[in-house]
N, C-alpha and C positions, 0 to 999 in steps of 0.2 A: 396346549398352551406353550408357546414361546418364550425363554426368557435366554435373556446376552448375556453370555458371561463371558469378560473379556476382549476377545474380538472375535470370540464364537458364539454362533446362537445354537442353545440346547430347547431340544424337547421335552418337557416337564412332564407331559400328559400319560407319559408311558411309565412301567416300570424297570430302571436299570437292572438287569440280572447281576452285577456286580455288588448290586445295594442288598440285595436278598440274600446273597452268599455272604457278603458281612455281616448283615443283621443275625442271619442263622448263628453264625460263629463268635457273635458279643451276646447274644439268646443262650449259648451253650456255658459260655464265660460268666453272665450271671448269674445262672444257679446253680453254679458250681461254687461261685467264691461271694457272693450275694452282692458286689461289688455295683454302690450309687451309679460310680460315674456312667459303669456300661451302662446300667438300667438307662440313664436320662438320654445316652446318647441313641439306644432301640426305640424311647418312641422318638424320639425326632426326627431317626430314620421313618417311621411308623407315618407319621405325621403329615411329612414333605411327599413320601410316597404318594398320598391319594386325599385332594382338596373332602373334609369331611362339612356334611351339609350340618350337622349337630354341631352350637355352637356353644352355650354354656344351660346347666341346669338354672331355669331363672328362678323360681321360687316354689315353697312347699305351702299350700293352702291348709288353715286352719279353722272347722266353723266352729264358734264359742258364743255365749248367751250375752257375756258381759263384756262390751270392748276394752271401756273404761279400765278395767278389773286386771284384764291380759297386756292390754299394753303399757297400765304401768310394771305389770311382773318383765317383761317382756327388756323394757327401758331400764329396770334394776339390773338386770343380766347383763346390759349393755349392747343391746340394739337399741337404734336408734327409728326415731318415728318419721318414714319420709313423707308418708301422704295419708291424708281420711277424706273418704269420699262416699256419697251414695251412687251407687250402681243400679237407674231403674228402667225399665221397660221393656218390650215381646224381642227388641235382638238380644240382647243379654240372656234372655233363654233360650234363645235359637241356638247360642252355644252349651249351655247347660242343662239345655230339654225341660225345663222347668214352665216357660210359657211367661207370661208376662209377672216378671220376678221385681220384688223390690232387696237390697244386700246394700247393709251399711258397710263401708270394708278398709282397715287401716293396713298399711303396708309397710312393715316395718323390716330396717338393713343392717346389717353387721358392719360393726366396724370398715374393715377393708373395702366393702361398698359392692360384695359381688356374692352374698347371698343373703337371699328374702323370705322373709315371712308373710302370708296374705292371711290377715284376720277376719271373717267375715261374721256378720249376725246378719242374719235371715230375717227380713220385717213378714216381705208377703214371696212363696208360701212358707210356714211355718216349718221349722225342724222336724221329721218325722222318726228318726232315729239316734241311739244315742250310741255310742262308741266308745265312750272318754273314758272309763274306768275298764275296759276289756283289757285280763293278763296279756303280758307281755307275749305270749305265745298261741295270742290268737291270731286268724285270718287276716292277711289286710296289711296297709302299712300304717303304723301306730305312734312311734317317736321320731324325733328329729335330735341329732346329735349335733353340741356345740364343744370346741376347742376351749379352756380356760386357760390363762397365765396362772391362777390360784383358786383351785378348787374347793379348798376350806373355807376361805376368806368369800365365794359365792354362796356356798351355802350359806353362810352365816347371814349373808343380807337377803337371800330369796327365802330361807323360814320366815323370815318378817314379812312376807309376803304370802305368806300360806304354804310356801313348797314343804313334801314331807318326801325322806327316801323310803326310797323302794323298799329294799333292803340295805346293804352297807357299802361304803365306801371301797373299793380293791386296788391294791397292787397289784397291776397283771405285770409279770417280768421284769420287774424294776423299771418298764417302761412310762406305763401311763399310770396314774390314779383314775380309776371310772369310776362312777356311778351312774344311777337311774334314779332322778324324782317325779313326782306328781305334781304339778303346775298348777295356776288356776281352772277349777272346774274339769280335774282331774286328767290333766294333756300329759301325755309321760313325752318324758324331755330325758338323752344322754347326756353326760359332761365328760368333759373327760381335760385331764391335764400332765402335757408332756413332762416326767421327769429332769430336775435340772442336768444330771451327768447325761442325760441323752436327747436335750436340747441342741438344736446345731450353731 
């Protein structure tokens, strides 16, 4: 690929060996001094380097019994409800191997607008396994972690909704406040909330 820059045209497609020997020497310079600015400026070298076909993660699927039930815990946390829809017939299982599938499915978005939740209840075929309460250091992927502005102040409105924690609230390095609770019909959900002196 071609692109003009100035009254030069460059070859994009390739990798400058100039770029690689800097990248190497702002690579050696971050973790040596743990320094943002080189971080951001390796991957943009990283980046520009090589058009990536992966463009964002769109969304993490959730099956649960109760839509009603999840999406309003879901809506207290502060996603919003972008769509409900039924999902029926034999192509819908062509991609889920399921065969002629019926899935009620609400699709719910974060704030910022760039990551999703897919809620699904199964009418036809029925759920054959259950998952929801399996420790946290079982097989599989299990939780889905959200950023808070006020991690106190969530918990306090998501117990009204049935959440219970895990265990307890932590101070990892004066950084974050984490926790782990249990959501409707036992969905383990992270929270987590950046500290105000290490807010940017």
């Amino acid at each position: 690929m071609n692109k003009k820059v100035g009254n030069k045209i460059e070859d994009t497609s390739t990798i400058d060996l100039k770029v690689i020997i800097i990248t190497v020497i702002r690579i050696n310079i971050l973790f040596s001094n743990d320094c943002k600015y080189y971080k951001s400026i390796i991957f943009y070298n990283f980046k520009t380097m090589k058009k990536q076909n992966l463009l964002r993660m769109d969304n993490v699927g959730i099956v649960v019994e109760s839509l009603d039930e999840t999406i309003s815990f879901f809506l207290e946390l502060g996603l919003e409800l972008e769509g409900r829809s039924m999902v029926e017939g034999e192509w819908a299982g062509r991609v889920t191997g399921l065969g002629n599938q019926s899935v009620e499915i609400a699709m719910m978005v974060t704030p910022d607008g760039n990551s999703r939740l897919e809620l699904s209840k199964f009418i036809n075929p029925k759920v054959i396994e259950d998952h929801r309460n399996a420790p946290v250091n079982a097989l599989g992927y299990l939780r889905v972690m959200f950023a808070v502005a006020d991690l106190d102040d969530t918990l306090k409105r998501l117990y009204k909704h049935g959440a219970q924690l895990v265990e307890e609230v932590v101070d990892y390095q004066n950084i974050y406040k984490l926790c782990y609770i249990r959501g409707p019909e036992g969905i383990l959900i992270g929270l987590a909330e950046k500290i105000e002196n290490n807010k940017d």
